[in-house]
Structure formats: structure tokens, C-alpha cells
PLY file of the C-alpha trace (Angstrom):
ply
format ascii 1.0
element vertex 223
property float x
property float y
property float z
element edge 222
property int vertex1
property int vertex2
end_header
0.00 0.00 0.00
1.23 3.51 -0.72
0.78 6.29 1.93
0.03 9.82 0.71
0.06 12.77 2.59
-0.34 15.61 0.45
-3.13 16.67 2.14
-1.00 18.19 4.77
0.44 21.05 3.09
-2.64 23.02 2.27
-3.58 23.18 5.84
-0.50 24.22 6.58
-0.35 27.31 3.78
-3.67 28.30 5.20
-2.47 28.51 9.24
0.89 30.48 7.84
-1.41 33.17 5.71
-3.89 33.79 8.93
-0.39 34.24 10.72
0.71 36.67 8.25
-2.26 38.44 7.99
-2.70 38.77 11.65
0.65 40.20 12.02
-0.03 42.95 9.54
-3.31 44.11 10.86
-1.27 44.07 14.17
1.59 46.70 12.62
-0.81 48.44 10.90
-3.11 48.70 13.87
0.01 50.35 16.55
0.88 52.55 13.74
-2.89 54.32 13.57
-2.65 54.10 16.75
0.29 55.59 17.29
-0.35 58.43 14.90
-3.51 58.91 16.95
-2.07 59.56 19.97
0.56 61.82 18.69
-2.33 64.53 17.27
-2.22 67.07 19.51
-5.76 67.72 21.58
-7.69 70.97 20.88
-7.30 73.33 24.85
-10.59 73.88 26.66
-11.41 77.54 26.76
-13.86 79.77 27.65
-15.20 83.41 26.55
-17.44 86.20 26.19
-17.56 88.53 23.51
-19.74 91.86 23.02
-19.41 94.50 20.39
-21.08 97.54 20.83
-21.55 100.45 18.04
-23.71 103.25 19.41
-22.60 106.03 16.96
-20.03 107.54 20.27
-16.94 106.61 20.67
-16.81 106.82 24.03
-19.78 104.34 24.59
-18.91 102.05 21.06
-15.88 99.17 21.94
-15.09 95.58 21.21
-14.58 93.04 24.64
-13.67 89.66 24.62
-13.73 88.08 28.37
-12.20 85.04 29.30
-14.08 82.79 31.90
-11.52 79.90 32.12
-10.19 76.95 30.57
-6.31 75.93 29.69
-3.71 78.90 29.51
-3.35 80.36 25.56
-0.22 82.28 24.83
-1.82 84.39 22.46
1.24 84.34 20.46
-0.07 80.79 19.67
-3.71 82.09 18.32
-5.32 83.46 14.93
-8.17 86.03 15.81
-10.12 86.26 12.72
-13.59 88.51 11.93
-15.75 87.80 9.44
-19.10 90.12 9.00
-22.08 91.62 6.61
-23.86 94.55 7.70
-27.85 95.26 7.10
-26.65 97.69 3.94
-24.94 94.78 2.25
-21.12 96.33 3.53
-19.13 92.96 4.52
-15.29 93.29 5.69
-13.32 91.30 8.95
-9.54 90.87 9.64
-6.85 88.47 10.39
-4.88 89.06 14.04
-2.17 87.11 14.43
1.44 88.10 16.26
3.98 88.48 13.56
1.57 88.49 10.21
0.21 92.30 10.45
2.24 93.81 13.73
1.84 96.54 14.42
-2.08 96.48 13.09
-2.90 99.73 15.08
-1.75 103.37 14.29
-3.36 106.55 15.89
-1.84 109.64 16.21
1.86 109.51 17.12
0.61 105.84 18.98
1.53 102.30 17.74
0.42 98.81 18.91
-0.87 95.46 18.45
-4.77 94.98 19.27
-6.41 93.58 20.68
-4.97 94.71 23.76
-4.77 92.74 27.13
-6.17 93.67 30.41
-5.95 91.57 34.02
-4.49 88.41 34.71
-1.82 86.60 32.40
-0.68 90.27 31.38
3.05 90.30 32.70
3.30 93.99 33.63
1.79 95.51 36.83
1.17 98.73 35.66
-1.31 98.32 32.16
-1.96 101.19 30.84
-5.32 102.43 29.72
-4.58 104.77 26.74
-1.53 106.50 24.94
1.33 104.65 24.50
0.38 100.48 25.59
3.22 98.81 27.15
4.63 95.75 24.90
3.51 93.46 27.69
-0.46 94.26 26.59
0.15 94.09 22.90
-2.08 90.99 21.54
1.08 88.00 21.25
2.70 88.84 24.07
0.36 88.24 26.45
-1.49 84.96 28.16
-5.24 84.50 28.15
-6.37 82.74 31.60
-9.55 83.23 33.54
-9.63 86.94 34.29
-8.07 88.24 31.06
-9.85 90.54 29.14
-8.97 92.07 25.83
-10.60 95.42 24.67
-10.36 98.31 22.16
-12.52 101.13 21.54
-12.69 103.54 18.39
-10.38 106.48 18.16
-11.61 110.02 18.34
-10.28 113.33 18.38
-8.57 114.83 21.99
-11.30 116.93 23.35
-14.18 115.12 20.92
-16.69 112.98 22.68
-17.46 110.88 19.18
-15.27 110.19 16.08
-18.03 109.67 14.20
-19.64 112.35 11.12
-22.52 114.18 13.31
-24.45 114.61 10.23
-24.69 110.85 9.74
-24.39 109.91 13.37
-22.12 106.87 11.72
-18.93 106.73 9.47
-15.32 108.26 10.25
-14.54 111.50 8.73
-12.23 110.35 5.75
-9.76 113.34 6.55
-8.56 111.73 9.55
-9.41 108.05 9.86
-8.68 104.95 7.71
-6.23 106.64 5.98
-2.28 104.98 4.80
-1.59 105.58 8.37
-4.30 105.87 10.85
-6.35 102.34 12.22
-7.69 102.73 15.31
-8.42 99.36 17.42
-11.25 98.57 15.94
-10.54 98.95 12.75
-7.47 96.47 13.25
-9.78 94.01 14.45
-12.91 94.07 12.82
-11.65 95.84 9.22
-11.61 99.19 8.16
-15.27 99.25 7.06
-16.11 98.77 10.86
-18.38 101.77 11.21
-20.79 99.94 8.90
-21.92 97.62 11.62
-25.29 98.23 13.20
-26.91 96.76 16.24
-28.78 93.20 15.15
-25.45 92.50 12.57
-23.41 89.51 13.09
-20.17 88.89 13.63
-17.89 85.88 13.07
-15.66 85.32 15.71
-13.25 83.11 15.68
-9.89 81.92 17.84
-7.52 79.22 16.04
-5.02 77.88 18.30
-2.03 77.36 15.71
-0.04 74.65 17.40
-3.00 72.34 16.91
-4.25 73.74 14.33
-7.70 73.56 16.13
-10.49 76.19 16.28
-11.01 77.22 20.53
-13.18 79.69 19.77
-16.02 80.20 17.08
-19.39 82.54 17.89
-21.46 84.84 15.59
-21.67 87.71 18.29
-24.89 89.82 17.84
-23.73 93.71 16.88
-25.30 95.67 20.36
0 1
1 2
2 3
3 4
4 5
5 6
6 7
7 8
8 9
9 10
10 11
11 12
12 13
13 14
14 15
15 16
16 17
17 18
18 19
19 20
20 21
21 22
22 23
23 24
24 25
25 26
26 27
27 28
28 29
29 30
30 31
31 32
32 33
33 34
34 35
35 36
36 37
37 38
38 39
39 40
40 41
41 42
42 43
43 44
44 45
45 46
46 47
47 48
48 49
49 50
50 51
51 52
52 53
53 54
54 55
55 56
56 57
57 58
58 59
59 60
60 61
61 62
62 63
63 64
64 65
65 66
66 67
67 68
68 69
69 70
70 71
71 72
72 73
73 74
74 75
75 76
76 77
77 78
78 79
79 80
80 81
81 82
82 83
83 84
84 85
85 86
86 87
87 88
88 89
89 90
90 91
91 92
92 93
93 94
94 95
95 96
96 97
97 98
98 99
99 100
100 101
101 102
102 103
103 104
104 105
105 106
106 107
107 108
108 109
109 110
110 111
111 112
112 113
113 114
114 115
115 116
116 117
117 118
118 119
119 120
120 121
121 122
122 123
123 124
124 125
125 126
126 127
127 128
128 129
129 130
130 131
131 132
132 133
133 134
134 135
135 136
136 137
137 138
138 139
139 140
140 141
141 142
142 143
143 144
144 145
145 146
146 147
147 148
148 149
149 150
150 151
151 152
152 153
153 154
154 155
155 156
156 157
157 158
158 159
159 160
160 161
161 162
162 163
163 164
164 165
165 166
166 167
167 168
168 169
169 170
170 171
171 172
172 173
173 174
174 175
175 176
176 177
177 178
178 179
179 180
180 181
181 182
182 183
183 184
184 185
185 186
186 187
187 188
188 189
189 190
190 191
191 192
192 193
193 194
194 195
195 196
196 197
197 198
198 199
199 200
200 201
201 202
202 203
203 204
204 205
205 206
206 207
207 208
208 209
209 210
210 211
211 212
212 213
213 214
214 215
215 216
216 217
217 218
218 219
219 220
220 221
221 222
């Protein structure tokens, strides 16, 4: 009688491709997994922010407030506007330490807005017009619970409102918006600010750049 045991080898083929393939899906598995863990999270953070556009300078300004949530060098964030006003007038800006410093230029005064206010501003004595110390300029700062960052529109020494009295809205074009004047909220919001009435929307938006996640996104009602 002759033996044959052929039948052997196919079971054997098919236990060393399950091996094989297991093995794969295991590589391929720890590297998704590794790639995974190495994205960096988005931080947890927390604000407020209210625009107000009355017609008066001294009662018109732009306020974020932050409530809490991980610490944000704001050197590390991307504040960027987006809007379109009731008359069909749409503008915003980009904010971001480095790509348009130093975004604010009134009279013989230069600095970076938004400007910071509170905690996680590294200089004990902030200043609250004229000439901003470095320390409050927007990228040099750290946003924690208790920061707050604020500008208001510029207007004339002994003027109570920038704006054209005739109109009660809209800069005079002789000494606003021009190759070398920006007030605060024109650096933040775009030049066509003024255009903004209460009920408008505004984009609001805060991109922490590291993780190239977005901490911050709310359409904040014009007041």
C-alpha cells in the first residue's frame, strides 16, 4: 500500500497566511494608533464677547472676556472677523502676532490689538490709553480666567465721538482709515467697521495654531 500525505500542506499554507495576515493588521493597527495619539488635543477655553456700536466713541468698543479653561499664549492664536452689515457692507480681519504687527496706528501711537487687560498680562502697571506697554500688545500676552482684551474707536482729543454728526455713523475720511491711521477697531474688525449696526453679526473666531484647532467660534450679535 502507498501512503500519501499531500493533504498536509494546504492546511499548513492556510495557518501560515492567517499568521501573516494577523501580524499585519497588528503593525498596521500600533501605527494608527500611534499616529492617533501623537495629534495634539484641541485646549478647553472659555469666553465672552460683546461689540457695541452706538454712533459715540466713548460708549462704542469691542470686549472679549475670558471665563476659564487651559492657559493660551496668544502668540499661539489666529483672531479672525468675518461680518455683513444690514446695507450689504461685509469686511473682517486676520490678528495674528507676527503676520500684520503693528495692526494699530493713531496719532503719534503704535500697537498690536487687541490689547490685554488683568491676569496673564506680565506687567503691573497696564496702561489704559496713549502709548500700551509691549507686555499688553495681543502676542505677548497669556489668556487665563480673568483676562480681558478690549479696544474702543479712536476720536479726536477733546471730541466725545469720532463719528460724522451729520450721519451719526462713518469716520470722517480726513482723519481716519487713511495709509496711516487704524484705530483698534478697525485692526480688528476691518476698516469698514463703522458699517456695523446693532442686530449684525459677527464671526468670531480663535484658532489655536499649534494644533491647528479652532477654541473659539461665535457669531456675536452687533449691540
Amino acid at each position: 500500500m502507498i501512503r500519501k500525505e499531500s493533504a498536509v500542506s494546504p492546511v499548513v499554507g492556510v495557518l501560515l497566511m492567517l499568521v501573516v495576515t494577523i501580524i499585519i493588521a497588528a503593525i498596521v493597527s500600533g501605527f494608527a494608533g500611534g499616529l492617533a495619539g501623537s495629534e495634539e488635543k484641541a485646549p478647553n477655553f472659555v469666553m465672552d464677547t460683546k461689540i457695541k456700536n452706538t454712533g459715540y466713541a466713548l460708549t462704542s468698543y469691542i470686549l472679549f472676556d475670558v471665563k476659564g479653561g487651559d492657559h493660551l499664549d496668544t502668540a499661539d492664536l489666529r483672531l479672525t472677523t468675518a461680518w455683513t452689515a444690514k446695507d450689504g457692507t461685509s469686511g473682517g480681519n486676520v490678528t495674528q502676532k507676527g503676520l500684520n504687527a503693528l495692526n494699530t496706528n493713531v496719532k503719534e501711537h503704535s500697537f498690536h490689538s487687541p490689547l490685554g487687560f488683568g491676569k496673564g498680562v506680565n506687567v503691573t502697571a497696564q496702561k489704559t490709553s496713549g502709548s500700551y506697554t509691549p507686555e499688553q500688545h495681543f502676542g505677548n500676552y497669556t489668556l487665563v480666567g480673568g483676562t480681558t482684551m478690549k479696544n474702543s474707536p479712536y476720536y479726536k482729543a477733546g471730541s466725545a465721538a469720532p463719528y460724522n454728526p451729520e450721519e451719526g455713523y462713518g469716520y470722517p475720511d480726513q482723519w481716519i482709515y487713511s495709509e496711516s491711521v487704524c484705530d483698534g477697531m478697525c485692526a480688528i474688525l476691518g476698516e469698514d467697521w463703522n458699517a456695523l449696526r446693532p442686530g449684525d453679526t459677527v464671526n468670531v473666531k480663535l484658532t489655536h495654531m499649534p494644533s491647528g484647532k479652532i477654541v473659539y467660534n461665535s457669531n456675536v450679535v452687533v449691540e
